[in-house]
Steps between C-alpha positions, in 0.01 A plus 500: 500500500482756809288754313271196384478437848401818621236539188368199620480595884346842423219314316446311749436793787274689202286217483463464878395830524258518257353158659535678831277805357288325328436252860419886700278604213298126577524563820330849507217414259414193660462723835267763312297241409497319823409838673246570225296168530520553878363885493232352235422206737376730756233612296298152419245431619430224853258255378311379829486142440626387853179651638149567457511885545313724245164388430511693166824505379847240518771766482654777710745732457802466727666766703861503408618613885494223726477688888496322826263536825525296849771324344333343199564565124198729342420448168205660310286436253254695291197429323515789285750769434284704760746829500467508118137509472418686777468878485812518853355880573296344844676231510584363881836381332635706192734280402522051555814573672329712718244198614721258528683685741242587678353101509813393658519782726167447617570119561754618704325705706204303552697206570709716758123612693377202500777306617496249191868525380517158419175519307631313204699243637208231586626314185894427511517450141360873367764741490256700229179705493364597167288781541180522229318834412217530383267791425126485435410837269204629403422233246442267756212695602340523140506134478121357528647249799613734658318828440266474809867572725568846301369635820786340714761705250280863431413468978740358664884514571684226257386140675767273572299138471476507057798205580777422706698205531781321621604186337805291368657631226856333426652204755664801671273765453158669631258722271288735669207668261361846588235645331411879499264676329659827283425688768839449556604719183160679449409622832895509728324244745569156549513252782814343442644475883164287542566225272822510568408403914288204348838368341692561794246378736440164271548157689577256206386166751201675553424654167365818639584846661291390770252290680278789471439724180390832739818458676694470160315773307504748857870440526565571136327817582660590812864456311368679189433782732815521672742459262365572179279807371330554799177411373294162526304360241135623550536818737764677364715573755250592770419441782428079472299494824292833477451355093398165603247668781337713264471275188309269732232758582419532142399134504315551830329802315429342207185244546626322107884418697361389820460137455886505364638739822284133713675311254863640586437529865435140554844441364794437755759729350750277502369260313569483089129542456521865628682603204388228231136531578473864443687533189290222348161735588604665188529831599804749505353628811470204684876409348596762655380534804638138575840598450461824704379238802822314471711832456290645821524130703857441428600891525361415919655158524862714440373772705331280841806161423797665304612361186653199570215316662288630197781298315428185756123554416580486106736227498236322735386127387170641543250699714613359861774692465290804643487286837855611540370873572118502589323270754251464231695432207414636187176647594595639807744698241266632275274591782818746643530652130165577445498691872775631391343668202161557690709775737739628201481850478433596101601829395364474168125426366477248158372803306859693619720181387320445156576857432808408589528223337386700173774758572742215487405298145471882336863554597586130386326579166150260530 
């Protein structure tokens, strides 16, 4: 009976142990799998249907690496798989990694100079920002809508204005849209730190930068110079007064541009027609030479009021604001910038900065 017993017992502890293995063994595949659907989850694709971003297209890739910045949780999205079907050798960024470090960095930074820390936290309920990529190649340019801007891509430094927007995304999220041309992968230029200052500098009550588009675009500039590349948008890192000085005598010079160089100085700089008005002539030239006013105006503002009244003048309900530092207001303003650039001392002639300027796109691979 004892030796039945003990038969009987040692059954018992065989069969526990095989249940035992064979419970481990579950355990273990059921965590492969779990890890595998996880790892493969990372690879589908967003489908944008909280939002209206992407004229074109409904789906963006989505960066695996969520970062922070200020605070806030950074997410980004992609239109494309940009660093796959981009030849990376003059790339700005070689690597995604490498941009979206350098996005939240930059938020940082420009948050830090302009004093705007708390940037995101005009909505209590967003404790997200998805940030949106996209890139405008070549083919944009071929297209028959759009063929008449090819000149904007084969001039001009990469423009910043394709798109950009800030919008509801999720209950507790923002999405912010840049779009760059390839310049960005083509060419090693790209005014990132710019667009970025527009999201920073974004009043969601107001739904704008800024009372006043020169203000927004010049400050954009002035940040884009000092913290990113060192270069501005239309003079390539020159000097943005002596530039904006010398472009204008070409229109005094030139009989065909004269009734556009009346047309711009009737404007009040800090008004939104300034900038609108001259990029709706038509012309790259006149584009440009717009946004070199508002680089050259707000480039003196910092210089004559120091930045943080330029900040009171941006985050102004409107043009009185000026009141608070000129007699005169606004014009009274403009008339002290243009003075200031009448008795500027140039060092270089426009012939010397478009060679220049030449030197700089052969090196950059125009």
């Amino acid at each position: 009976m004892g030796k039945d017993t003990n038969k009987i017992e040692n059954s018992l502890k065989k069969k526990k142990r095989r249940i035992g293995v064979i419970a481990i063994a579950t355990i273990v595949i059921i965590s492969i799998i779990t890890i595998a659907l996880i790892t493969h989850g990372q690879k589908f694709v967003l489908t944008d249907s909280k939002s209206n971003i992407g004229a074109t297209s409904t789906s963006s890739t989505k960066s695996s690496n969520d970062k922070t910045a200020c605070g806030i949780k950074i997410k980004f999205l992609y239109k494309e798989k940009y660093w796959e079907k981009y030849d990376l050798t003059n790339a700005v960024y070689k690597t995604q990694d490498d941009y979206e470090t350098a996005v939240c960095n930059y938020i940082d930074e420009i948050a830090k100079l302009l004093n705007k820390q708390d940037w995101y936290k005009q909505d209590k309920d967003k404790d997200t920002l998805y940030l949106k990529l996209v890139i405008v190649g070549k083919d944009y340019y071929a297209h028959p809508e759009t063929n008449s801007r090819k000149e904007e891509y084969d001039d001009t430094m990469p423009i910043y204005d394709y798109g950009s927007s800030l919008a509801d995304y999720t209950p507790t999220s923002y999405v912010y849209t840049m779009t760059f041309n390839s310049a960005m992968f083509d060419h090693n230029i790209v005014p990132l730190v710019h667009q970025l200052t527009h999201l920073i500098t974004y009043n969601q009550i107001d739904k704008r930068t800024s009372f006043s588009d020169s203000l927004s675009i010049g400050l954009g500039e002035y940040v884009q110079k000092s913290l990113g590349m060192g270069i501005d948008s239309c003079n390539h890192g020159l000097d943005i007064h002596n530039y904006v000085i010398e472009h204008k005598k070409i229109y005094e010079n030139n009989p065909s541009d004269n009734s556009f160089l009346e047309y711009m100085n009737r404007f009040l700089i800090g008004g939104s027609d300034f900038y609108a008005g001259a990029y709706s002539s038509g012309t790259v030239s006149a584009r440009n030479y717009s946004i070199e006013c508002c680089s050259s105006f707000v480039d003196y503002l910092v210089q004559t009021y120091g930045l943080t009244n330029v900040m009171k003048m941006v985050e102004g309900y409107d043009e009185s604001i000026y009141y608070l530092f000129n007699p005169n207001g606004l014009s009274g303003v403009v008339s002290d910038w243009q003075q200031f650039l009448a008795n500027y001392p140039c060092k270089m002639t426009w012939d010397e900065m478009s060679a220049f300027i030449t030197g700089f796109k052969s090196t950059h691979g125009y």
